[in-house]
N, C-alpha and C positions, 0 to 999 in steps of 0.2 A: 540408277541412271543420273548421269550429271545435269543441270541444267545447261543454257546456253550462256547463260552472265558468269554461273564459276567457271565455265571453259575458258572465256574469254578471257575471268579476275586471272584465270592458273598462266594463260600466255602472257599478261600482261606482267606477272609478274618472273614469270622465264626471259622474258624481253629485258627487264630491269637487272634480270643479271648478268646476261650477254651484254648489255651497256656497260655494268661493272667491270667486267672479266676484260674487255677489250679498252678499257681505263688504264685496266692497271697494265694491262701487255706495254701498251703506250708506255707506262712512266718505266716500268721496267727496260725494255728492250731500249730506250733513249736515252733514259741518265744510263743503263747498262752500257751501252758503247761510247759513251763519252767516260766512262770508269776504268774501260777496257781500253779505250786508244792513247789516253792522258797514263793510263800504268803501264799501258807499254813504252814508252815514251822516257817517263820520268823513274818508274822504279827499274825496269831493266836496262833502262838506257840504249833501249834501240832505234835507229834511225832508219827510215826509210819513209820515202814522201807515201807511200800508199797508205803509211797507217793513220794519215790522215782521213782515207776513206772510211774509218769507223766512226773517227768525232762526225763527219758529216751525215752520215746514215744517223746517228742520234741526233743531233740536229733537226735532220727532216723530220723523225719520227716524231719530236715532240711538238713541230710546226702540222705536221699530218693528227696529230691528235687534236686538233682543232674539229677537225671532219668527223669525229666520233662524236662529239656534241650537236652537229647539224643532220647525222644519219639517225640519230633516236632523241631528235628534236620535239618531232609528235609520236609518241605512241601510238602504235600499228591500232589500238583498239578506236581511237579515234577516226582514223582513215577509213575504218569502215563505213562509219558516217556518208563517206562521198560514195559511198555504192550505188548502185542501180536497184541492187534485190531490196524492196521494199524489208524484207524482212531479219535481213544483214543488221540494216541500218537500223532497226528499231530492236535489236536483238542488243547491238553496239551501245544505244542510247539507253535500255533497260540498265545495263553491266556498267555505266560510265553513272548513272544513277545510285544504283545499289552501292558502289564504292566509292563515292564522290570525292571524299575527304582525301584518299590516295590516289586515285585516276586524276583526280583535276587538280589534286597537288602538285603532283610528277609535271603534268603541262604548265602548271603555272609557272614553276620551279625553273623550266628548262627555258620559258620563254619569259619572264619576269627576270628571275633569279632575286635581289632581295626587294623590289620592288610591289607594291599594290597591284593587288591580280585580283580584288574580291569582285569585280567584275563577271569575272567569268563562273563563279557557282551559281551565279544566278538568270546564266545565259541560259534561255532555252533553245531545242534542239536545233531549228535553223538557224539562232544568230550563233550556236557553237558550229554549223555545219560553215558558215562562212567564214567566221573567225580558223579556222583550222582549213580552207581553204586559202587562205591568205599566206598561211607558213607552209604550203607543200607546193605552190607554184612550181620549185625548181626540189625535180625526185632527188632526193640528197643519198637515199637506201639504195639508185642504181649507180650513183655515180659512186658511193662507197664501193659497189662490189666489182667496180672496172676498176677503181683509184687500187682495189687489193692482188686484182691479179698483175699490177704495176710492180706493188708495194715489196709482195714477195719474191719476187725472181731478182730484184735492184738488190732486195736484204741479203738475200743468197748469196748474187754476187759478190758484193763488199764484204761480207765473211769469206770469202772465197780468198780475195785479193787478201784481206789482211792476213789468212792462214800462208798463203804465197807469200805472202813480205816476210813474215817470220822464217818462212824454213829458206829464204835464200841468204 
């Protein structure tokens, strides 16, 4: 039987590759359609104002990859912290303990970046519980999954329009 800290280490670290995976979609799918509307453009030399809606779909995407840094700004294993279940939170605080060096690196990381964070491995559990209140004010994980049922039917269409500018 698993304990409840490597449940949490195995999500936390499922989490850091869904951060990853949704990186790269970013850089792919953005510089990909500014690859795709500039070679339609300049190596087959076709003209139609729509295929302009593909450089701007890459555009957005790499403007909208901003939001990917603020949706898994705190790791989900922190937020548990703000729980009500006494035992959540002390289950959170055990697992953010046991892997300190990588838990408290990834937040340092994300909200530092290369700045002095030694601050924070020496925070205990309530000044981390407010510190980590202070960067989830605004839920950034709901507004990611409304920003995506945006994201995709917009991407859709503009692949849509650009396949229509090609075959007319």
């Amino acid at each position: 039987m698993k304990t409840v800290s490597s449940q949490l280490y195995e999500e936390f670290l499922k989490e850091k590759k869904t951060n990853r995976r949704f990186e790269l979609a970013g850089l792919y799918i953005g510089y990909g359609a500014y690859v795709i509307s500039l070679g339609i453009v300049f190596w087959f030399k076709r003209e139609n104002p729509l295929f302009s809606a593909m450089f701007f779909l890459g555009l957005f995407t790499r403007a909208s990859s901003l939001m990917i840094g603020r949706v898994f700004l705190v790791p989900k294993v922190f937020l548990q912290l703000l729980s009500t279940n006494i035992s959540e939170k002390e289950d959170a605080w055990d697992s953010i303990q046991a892997h300190k060096d990588e838990m408290i690196g990834r937040l340092a990381g994300n909200i530092f970046g290369w700045n002095d964070s030694s601050e924070l491995y020496s925070m205990n559990q309530e000044q981390m519980i407010e510190f980590v209140k202070k960067y989830t004010v605004t839920n950034w994980r709901k507004i990611g999954k409304i920003f995506l049922m945006f994201y995709i039917p917009l991407s859709l269409f503009v692949t849509y329009l650009t396949i229509y500018a090609w075959f007319q």
